[in-house]
Predicted model as a PDB file, atoms N, CA, C, CB and O in Angstrom, pLDDT in the B-factor column:
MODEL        1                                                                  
ATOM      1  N   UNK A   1       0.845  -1.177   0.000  1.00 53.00           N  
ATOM      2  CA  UNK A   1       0.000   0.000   0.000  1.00 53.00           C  
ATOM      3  C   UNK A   1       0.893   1.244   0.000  1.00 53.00           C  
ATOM      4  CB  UNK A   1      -0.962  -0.004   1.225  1.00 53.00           C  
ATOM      5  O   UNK A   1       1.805   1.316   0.823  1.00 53.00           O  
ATOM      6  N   UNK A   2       0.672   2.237  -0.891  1.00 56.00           N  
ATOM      7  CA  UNK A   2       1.709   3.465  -1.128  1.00 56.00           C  
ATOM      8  C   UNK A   2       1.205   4.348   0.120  1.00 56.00           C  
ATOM      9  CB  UNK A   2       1.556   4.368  -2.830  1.00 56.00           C  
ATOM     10  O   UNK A   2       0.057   4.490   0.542  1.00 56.00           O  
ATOM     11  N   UNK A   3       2.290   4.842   0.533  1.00 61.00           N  
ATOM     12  CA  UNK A   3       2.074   6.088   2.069  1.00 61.00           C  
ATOM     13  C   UNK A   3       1.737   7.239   1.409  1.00 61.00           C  
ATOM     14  CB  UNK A   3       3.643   6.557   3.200  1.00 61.00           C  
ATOM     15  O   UNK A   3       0.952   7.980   2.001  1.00 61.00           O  
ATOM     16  N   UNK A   4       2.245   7.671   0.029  1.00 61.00           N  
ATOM     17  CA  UNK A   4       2.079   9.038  -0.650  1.00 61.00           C  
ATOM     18  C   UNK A   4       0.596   8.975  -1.571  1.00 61.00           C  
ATOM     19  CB  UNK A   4       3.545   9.351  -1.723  1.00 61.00           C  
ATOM     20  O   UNK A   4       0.551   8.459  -2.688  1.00 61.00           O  
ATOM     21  N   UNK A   5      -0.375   9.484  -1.011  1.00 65.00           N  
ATOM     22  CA  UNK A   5      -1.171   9.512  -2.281  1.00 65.00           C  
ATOM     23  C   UNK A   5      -1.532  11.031  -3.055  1.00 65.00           C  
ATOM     24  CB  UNK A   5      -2.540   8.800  -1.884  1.00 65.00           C  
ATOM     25  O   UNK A   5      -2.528  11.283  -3.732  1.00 65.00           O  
ATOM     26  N   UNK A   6      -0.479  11.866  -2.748  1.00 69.00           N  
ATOM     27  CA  UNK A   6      -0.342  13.110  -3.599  1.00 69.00           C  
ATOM     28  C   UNK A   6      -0.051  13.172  -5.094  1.00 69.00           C  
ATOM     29  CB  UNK A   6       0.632  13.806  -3.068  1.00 69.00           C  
ATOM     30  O   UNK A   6       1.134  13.348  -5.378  1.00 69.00           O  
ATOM     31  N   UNK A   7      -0.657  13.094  -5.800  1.00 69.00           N  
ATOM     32  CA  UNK A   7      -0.516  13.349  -7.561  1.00 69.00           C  
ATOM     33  C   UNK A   7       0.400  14.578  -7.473  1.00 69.00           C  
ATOM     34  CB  UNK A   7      -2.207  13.777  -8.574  1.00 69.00           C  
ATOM     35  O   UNK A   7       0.359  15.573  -6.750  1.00 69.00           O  
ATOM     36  N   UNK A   8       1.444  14.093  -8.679  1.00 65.00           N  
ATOM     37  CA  UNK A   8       2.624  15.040  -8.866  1.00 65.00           C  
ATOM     38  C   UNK A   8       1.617  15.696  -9.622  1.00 65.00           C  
ATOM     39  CB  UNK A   8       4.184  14.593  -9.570  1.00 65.00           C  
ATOM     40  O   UNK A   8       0.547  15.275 -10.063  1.00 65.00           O  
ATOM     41  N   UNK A   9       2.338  17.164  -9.709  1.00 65.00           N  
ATOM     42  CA  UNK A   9       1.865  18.620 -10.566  1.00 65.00           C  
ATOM     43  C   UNK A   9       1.613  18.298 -12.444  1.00 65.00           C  
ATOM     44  CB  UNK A   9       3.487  20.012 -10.341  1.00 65.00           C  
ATOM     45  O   UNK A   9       2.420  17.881 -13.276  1.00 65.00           O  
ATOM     46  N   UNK A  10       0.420  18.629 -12.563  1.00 62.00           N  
ATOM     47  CA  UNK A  10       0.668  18.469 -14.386  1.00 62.00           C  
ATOM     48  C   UNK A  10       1.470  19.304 -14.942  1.00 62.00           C  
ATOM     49  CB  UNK A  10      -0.563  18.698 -15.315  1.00 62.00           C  
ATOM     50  O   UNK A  10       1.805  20.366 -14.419  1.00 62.00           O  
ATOM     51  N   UNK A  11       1.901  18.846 -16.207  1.00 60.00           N  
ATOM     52  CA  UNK A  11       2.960  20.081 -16.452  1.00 60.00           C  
ATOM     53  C   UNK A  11       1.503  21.425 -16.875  1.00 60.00           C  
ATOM     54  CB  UNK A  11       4.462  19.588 -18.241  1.00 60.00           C  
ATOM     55  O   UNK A  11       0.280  21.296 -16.818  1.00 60.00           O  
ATOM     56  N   UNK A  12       2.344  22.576 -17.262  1.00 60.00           N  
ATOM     57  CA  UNK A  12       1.231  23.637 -17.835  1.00 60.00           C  
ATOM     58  C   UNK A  12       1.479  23.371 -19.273  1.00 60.00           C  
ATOM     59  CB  UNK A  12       1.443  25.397 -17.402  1.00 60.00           C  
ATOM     60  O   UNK A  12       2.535  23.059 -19.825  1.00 60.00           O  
ATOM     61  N   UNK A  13       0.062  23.592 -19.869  1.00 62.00           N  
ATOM     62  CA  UNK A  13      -0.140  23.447 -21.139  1.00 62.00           C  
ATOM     63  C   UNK A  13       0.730  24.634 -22.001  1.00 62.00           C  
ATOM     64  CB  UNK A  13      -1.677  23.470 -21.328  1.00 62.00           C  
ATOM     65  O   UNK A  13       0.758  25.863 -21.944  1.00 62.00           O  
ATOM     66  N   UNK A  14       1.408  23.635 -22.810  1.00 68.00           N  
ATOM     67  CA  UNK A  14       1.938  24.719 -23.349  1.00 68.00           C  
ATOM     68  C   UNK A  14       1.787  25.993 -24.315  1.00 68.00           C  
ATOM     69  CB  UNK A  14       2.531  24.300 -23.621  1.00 68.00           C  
ATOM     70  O   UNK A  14       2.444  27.022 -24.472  1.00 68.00           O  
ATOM     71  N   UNK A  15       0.402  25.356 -25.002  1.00 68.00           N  
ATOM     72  CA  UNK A  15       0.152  26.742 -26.211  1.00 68.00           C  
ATOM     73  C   UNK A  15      -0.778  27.693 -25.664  1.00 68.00           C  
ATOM     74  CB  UNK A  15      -0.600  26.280 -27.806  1.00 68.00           C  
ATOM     75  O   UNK A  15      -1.393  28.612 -26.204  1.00 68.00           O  
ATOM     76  N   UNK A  16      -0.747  27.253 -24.403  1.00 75.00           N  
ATOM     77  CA  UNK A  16      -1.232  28.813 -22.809  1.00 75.00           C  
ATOM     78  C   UNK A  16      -0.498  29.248 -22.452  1.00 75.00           C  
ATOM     79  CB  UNK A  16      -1.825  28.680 -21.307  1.00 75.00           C  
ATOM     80  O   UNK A  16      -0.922  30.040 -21.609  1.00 75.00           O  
ATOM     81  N   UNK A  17       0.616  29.294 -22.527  1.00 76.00           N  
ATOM     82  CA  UNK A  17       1.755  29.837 -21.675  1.00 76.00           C  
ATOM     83  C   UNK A  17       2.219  31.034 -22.784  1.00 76.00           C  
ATOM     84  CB  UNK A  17       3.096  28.531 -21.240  1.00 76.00           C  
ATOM     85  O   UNK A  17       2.971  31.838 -22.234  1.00 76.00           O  
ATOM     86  N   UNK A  18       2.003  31.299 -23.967  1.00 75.00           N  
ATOM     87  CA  UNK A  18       2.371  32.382 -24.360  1.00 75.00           C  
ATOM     88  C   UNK A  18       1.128  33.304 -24.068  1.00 75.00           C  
ATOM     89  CB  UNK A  18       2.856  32.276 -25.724  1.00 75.00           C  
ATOM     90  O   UNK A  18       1.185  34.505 -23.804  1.00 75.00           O  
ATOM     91  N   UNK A  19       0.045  32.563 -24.159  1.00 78.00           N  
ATOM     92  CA  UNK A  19      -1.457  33.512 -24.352  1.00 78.00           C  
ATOM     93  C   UNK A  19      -0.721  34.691 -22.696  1.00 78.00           C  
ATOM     94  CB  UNK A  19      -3.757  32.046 -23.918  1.00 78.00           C  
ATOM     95  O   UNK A  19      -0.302  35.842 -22.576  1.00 78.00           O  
ATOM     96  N   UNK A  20      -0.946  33.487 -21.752  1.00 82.00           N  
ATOM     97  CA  UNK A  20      -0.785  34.153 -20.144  1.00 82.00           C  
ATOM     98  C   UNK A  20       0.570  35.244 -20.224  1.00 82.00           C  
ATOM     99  CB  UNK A  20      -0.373  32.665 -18.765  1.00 82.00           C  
ATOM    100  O   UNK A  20       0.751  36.065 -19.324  1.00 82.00           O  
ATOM    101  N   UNK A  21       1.372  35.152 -21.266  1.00 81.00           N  
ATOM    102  CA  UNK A  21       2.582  35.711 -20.670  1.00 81.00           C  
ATOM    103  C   UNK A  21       2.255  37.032 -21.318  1.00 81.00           C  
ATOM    104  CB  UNK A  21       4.117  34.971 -21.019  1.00 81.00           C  
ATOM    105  O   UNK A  21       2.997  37.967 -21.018  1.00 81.00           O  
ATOM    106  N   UNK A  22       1.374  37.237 -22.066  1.00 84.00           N  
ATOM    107  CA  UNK A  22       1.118  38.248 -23.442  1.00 84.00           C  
ATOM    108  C   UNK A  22       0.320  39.066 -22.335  1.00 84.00           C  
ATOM    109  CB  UNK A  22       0.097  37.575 -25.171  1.00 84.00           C  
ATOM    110  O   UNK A  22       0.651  40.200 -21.987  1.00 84.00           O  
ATOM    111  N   UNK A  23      -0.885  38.293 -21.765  1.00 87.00           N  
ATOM    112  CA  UNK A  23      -2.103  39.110 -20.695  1.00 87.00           C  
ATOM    113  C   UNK A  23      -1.271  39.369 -19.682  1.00 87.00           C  
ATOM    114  CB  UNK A  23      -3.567  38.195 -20.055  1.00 87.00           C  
ATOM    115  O   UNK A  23      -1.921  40.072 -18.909  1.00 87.00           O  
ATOM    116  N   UNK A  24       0.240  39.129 -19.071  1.00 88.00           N  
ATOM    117  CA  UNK A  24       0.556  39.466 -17.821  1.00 88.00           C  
ATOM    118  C   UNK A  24       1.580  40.616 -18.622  1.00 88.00           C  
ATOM    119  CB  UNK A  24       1.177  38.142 -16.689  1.00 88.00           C  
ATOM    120  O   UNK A  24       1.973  41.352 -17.717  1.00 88.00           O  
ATOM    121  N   UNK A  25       1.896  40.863 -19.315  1.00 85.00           N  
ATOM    122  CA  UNK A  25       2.596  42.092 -20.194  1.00 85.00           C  
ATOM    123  C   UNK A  25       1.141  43.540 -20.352  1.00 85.00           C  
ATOM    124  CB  UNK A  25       3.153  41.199 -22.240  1.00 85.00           C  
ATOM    125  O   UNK A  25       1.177  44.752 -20.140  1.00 85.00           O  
ATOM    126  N   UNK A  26       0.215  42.756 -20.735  1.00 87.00           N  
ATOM    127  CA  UNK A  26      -1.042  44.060 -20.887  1.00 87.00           C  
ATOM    128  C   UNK A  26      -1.261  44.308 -19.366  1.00 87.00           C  
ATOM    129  CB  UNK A  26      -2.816  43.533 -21.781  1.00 87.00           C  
ATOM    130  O   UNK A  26      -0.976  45.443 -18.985  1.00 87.00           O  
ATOM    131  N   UNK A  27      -1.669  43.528 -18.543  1.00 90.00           N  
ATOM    132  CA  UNK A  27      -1.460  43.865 -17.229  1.00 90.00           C  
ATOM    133  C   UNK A  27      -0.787  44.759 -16.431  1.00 90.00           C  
ATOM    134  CB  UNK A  27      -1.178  43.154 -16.891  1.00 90.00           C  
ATOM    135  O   UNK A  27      -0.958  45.585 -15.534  1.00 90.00           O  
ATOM    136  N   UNK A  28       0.071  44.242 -17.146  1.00 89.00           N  
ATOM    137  CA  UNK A  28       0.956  45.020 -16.238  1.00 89.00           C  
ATOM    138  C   UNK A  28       1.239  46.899 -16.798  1.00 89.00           C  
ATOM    139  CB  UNK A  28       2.554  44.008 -16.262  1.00 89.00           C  
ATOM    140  O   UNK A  28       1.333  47.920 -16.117  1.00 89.00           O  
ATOM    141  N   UNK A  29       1.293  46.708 -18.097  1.00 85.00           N  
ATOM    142  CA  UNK A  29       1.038  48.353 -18.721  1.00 85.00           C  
ATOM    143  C   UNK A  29       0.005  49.107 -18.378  1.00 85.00           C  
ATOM    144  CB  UNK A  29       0.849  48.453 -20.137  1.00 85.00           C  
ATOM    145  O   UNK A  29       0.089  50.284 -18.026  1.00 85.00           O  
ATOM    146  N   UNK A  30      -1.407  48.196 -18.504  1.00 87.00           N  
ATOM    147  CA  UNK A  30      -2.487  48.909 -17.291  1.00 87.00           C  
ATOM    148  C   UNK A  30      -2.192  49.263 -16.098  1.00 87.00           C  
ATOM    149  CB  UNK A  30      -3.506  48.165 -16.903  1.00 87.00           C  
ATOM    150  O   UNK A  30      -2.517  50.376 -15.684  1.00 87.00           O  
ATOM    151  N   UNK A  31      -1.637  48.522 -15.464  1.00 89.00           N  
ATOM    152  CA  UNK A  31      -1.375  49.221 -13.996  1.00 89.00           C  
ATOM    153  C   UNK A  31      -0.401  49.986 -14.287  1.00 89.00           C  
ATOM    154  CB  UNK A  31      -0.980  48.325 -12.724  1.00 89.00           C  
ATOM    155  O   UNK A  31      -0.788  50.943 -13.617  1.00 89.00           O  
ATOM    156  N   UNK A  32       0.786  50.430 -14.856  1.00 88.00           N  
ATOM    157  CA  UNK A  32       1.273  51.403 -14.926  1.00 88.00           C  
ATOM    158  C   UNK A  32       0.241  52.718 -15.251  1.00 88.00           C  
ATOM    159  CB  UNK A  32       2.238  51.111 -15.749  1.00 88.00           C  
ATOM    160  O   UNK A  32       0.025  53.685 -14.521  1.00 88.00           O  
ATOM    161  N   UNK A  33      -0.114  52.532 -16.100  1.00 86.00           N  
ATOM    162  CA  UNK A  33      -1.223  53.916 -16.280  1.00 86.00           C  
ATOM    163  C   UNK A  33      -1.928  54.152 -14.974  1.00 86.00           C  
ATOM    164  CB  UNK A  33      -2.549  53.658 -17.506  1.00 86.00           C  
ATOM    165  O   UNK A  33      -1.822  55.260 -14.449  1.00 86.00           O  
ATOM    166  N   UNK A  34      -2.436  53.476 -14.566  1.00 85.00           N  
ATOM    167  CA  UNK A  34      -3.639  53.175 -12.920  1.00 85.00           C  
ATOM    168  C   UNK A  34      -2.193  54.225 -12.364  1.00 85.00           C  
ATOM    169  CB  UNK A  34      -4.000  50.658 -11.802  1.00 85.00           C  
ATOM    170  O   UNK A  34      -2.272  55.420 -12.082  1.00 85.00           O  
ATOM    171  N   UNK A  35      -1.480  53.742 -12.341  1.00 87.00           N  
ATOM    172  CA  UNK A  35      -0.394  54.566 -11.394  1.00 87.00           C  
ATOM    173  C   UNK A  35      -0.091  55.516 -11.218  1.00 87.00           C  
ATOM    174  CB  UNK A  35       0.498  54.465 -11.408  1.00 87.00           C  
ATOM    175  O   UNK A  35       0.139  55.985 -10.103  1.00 87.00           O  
ATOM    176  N   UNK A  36       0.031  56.290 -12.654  1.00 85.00           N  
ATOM    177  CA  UNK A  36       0.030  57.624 -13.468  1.00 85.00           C  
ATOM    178  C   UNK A  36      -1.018  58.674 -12.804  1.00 85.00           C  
ATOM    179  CB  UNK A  36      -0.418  57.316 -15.103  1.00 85.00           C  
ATOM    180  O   UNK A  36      -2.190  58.306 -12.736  1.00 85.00           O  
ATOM    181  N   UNK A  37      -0.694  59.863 -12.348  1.00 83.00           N  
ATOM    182  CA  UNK A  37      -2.136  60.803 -11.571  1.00 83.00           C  
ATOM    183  C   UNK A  37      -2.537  61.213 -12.600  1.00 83.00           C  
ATOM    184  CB  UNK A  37      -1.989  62.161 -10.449  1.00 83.00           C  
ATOM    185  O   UNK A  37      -3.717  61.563 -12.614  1.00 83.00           O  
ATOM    186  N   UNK A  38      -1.645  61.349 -14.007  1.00 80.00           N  
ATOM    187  CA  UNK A  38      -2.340  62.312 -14.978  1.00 80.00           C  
ATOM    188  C   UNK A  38      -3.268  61.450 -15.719  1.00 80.00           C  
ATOM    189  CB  UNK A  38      -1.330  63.100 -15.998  1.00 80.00           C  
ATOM    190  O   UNK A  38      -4.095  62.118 -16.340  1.00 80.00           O  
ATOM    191  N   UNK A  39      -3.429  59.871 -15.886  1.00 80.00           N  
ATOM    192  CA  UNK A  39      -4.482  59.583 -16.574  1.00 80.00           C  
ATOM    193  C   UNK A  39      -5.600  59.288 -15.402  1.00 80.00           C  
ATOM    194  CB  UNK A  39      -4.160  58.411 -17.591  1.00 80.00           C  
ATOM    195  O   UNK A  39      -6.814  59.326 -15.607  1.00 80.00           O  
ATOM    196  N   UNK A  40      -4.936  58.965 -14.044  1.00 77.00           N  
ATOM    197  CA  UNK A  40      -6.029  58.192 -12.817  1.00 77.00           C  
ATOM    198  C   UNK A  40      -7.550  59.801 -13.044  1.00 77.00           C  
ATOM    199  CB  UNK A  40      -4.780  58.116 -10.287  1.00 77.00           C  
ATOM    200  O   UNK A  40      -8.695  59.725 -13.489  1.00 77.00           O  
ATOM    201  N   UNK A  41      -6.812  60.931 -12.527  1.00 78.00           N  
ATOM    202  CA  UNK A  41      -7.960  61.826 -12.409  1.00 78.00           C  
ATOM    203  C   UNK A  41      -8.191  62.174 -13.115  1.00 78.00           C  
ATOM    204  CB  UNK A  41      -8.095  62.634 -11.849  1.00 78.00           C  
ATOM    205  O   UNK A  41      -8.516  63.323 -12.814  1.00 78.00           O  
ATOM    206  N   UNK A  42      -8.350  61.992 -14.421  1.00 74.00           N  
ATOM    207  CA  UNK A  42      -8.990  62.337 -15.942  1.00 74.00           C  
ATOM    208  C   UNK A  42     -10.044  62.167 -16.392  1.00 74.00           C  
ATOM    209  CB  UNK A  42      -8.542  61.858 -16.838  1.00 74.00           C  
ATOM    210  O   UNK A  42     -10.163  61.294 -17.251  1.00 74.00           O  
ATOM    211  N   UNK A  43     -11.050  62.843 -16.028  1.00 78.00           N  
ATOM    212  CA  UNK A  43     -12.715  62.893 -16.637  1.00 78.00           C  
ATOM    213  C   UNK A  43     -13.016  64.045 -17.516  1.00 78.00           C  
ATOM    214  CB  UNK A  43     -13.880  63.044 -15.400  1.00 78.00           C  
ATOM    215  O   UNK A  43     -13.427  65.126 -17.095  1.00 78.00           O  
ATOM    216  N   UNK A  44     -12.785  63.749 -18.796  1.00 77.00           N  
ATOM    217  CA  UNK A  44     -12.452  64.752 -19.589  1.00 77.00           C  
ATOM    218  C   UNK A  44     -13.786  64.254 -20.626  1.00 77.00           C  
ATOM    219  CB  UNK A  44     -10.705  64.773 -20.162  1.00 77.00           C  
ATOM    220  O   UNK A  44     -14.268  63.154 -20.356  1.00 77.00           O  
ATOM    221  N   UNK A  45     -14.333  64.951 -21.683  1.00 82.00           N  
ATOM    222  CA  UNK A  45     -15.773  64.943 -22.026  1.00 82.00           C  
ATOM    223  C   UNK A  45     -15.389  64.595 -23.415  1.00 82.00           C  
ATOM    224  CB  UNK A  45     -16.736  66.367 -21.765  1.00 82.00           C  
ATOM    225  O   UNK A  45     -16.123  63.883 -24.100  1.00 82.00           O  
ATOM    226  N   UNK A  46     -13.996  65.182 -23.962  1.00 86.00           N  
ATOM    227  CA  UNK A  46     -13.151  65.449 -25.049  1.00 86.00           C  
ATOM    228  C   UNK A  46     -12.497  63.824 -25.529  1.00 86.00           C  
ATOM    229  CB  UNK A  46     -11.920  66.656 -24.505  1.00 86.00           C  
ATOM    230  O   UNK A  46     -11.346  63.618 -25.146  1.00 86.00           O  
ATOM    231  N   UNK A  47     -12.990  63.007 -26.112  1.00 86.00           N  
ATOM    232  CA  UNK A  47     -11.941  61.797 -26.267  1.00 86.00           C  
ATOM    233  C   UNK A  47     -10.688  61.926 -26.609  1.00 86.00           C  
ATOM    234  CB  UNK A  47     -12.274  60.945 -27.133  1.00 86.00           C  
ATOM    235  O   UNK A  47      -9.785  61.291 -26.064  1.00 86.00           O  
ATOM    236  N   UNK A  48     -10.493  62.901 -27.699  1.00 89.00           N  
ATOM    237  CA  UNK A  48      -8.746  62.935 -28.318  1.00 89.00           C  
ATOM    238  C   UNK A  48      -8.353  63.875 -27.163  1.00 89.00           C  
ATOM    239  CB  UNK A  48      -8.329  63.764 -30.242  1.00 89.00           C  
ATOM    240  O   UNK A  48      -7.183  64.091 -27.480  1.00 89.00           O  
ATOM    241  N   UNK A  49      -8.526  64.470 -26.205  1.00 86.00           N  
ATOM    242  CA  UNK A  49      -7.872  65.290 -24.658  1.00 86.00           C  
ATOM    243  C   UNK A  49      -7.412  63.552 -23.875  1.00 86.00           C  
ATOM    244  CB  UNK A  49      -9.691  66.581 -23.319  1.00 86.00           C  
ATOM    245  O   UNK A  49      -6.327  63.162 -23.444  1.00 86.00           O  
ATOM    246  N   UNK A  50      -8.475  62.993 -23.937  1.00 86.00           N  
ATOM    247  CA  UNK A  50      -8.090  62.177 -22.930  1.00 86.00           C  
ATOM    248  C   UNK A  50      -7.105  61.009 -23.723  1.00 86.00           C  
ATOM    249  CB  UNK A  50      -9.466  61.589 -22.137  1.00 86.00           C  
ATOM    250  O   UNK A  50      -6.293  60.502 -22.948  1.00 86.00           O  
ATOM    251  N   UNK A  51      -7.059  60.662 -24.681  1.00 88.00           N  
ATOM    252  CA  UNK A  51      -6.411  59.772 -25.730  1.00 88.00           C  
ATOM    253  C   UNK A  51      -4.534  60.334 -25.807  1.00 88.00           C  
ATOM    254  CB  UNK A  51      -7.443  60.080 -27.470  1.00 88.00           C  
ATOM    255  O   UNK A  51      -3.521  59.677 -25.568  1.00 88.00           O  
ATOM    256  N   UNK A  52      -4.703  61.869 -26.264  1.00 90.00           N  
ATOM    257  CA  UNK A  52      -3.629  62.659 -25.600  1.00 90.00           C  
ATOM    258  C   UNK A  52      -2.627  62.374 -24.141  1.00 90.00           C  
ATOM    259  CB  UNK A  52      -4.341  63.787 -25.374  1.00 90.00           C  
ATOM    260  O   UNK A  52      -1.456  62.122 -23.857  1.00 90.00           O  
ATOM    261  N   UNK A  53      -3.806  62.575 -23.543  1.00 88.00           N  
ATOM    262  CA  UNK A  53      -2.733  62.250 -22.209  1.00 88.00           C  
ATOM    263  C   UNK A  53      -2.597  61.144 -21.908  1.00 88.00           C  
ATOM    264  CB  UNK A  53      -3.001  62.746 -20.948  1.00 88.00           C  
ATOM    265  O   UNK A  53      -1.673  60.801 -21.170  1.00 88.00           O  
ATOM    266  N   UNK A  54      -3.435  60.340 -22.374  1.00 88.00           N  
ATOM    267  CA  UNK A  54      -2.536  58.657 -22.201  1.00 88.00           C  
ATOM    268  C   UNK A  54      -1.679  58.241 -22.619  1.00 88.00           C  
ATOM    269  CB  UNK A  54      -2.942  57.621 -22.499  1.00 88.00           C  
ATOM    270  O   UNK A  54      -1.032  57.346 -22.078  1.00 88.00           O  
ATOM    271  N   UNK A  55      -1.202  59.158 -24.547  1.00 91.00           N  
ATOM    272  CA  UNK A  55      -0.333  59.132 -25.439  1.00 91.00           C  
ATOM    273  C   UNK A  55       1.074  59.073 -24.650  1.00 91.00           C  
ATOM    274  CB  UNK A  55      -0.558  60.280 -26.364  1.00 91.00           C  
ATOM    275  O   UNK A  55       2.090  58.379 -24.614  1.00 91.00           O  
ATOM    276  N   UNK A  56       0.574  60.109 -24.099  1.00 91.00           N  
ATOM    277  CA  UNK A  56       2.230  61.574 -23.349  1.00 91.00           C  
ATOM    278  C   UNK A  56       2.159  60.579 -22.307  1.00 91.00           C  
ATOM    279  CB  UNK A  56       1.885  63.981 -22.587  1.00 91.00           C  
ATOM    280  O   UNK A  56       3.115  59.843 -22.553  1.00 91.00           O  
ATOM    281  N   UNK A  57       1.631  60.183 -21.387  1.00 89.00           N  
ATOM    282  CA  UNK A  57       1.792  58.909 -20.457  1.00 89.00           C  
ATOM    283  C   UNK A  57       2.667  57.482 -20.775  1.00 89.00           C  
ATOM    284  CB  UNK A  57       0.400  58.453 -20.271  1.00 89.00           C  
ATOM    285  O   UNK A  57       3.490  56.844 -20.118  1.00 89.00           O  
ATOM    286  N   UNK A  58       2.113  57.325 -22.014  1.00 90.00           N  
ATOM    287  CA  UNK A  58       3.006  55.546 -21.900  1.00 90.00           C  
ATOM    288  C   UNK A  58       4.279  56.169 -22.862  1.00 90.00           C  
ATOM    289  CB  UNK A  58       1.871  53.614 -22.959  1.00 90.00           C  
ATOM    290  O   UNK A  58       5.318  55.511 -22.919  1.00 90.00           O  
ATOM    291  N   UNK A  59       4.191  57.198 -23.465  1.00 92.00           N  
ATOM    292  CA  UNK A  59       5.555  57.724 -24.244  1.00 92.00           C  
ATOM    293  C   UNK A  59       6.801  58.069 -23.232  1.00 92.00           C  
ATOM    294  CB  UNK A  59       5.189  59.207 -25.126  1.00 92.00           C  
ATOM    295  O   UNK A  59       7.991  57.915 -23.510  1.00 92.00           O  
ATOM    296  N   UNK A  60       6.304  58.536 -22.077  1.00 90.00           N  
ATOM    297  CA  UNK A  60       7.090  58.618 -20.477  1.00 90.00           C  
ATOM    298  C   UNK A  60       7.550  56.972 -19.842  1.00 90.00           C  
ATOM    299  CB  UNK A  60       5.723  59.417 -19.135  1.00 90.00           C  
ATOM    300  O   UNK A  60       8.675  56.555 -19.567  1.00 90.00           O  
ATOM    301  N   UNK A  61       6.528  56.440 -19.769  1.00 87.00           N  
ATOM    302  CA  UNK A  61       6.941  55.068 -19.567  1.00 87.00           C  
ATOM    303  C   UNK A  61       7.431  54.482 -20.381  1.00 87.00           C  
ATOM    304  CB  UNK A  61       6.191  54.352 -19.264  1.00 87.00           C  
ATOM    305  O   UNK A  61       7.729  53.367 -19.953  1.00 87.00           O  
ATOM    306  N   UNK A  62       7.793  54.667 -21.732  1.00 89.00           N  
ATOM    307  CA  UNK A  62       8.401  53.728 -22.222  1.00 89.00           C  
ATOM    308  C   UNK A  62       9.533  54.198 -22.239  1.00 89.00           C  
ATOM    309  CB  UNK A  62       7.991  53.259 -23.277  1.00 89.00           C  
ATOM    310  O   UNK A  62      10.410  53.337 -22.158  1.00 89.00           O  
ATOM    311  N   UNK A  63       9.997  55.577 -22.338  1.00 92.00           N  
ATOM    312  CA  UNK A  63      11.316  56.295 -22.310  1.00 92.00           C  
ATOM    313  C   UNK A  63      11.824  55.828 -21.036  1.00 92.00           C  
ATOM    314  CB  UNK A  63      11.250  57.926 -22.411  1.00 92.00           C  
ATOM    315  O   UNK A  63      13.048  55.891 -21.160  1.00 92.00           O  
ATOM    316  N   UNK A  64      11.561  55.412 -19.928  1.00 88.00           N  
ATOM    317  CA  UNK A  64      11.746  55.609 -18.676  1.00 88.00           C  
ATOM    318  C   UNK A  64      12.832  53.753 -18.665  1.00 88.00           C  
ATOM    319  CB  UNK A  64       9.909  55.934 -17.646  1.00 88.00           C  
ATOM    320  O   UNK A  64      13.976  53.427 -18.351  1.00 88.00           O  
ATOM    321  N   UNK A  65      11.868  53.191 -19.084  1.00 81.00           N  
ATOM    322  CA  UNK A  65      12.296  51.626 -19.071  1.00 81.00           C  
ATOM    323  C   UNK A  65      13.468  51.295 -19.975  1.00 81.00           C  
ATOM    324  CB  UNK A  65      11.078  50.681 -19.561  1.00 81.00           C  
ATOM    325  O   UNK A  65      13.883  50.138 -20.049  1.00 81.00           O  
TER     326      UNK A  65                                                      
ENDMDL                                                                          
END                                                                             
């Protein structure tokens, strides 16, 4: 009679592992913006005002990285 009856780990599927790595890259650029005060308090009525400062936002973050 076996003492261990814990099932080893499946491996992860592999043609998910790019999908997940792609959504944890968008993720993570969203929360950079979330972070940003100039897009967080932005209720602007104007779409290309607010499209603008998200522009000038990730153009900062990407210079930055």
């Amino acid at each position: 009679m076996p003492t261990n009856t814990r099932q080893a780990p499946s491996p992860p599927h592999r043609p998910f592992q790019r999908r997940y790595k792609k959504r944890k890259a968008v993720e993570r650029a969203i929360s950079r913006l979330k972070n940003s005060r100039a897009v967080a308090t932005r209720h602007e009525k104007c779409r290309y005002v607010f499209l603008g400062t998200v522009s000038v936002v990730v153009l900062v973050i990407w210079l930055r990285s």
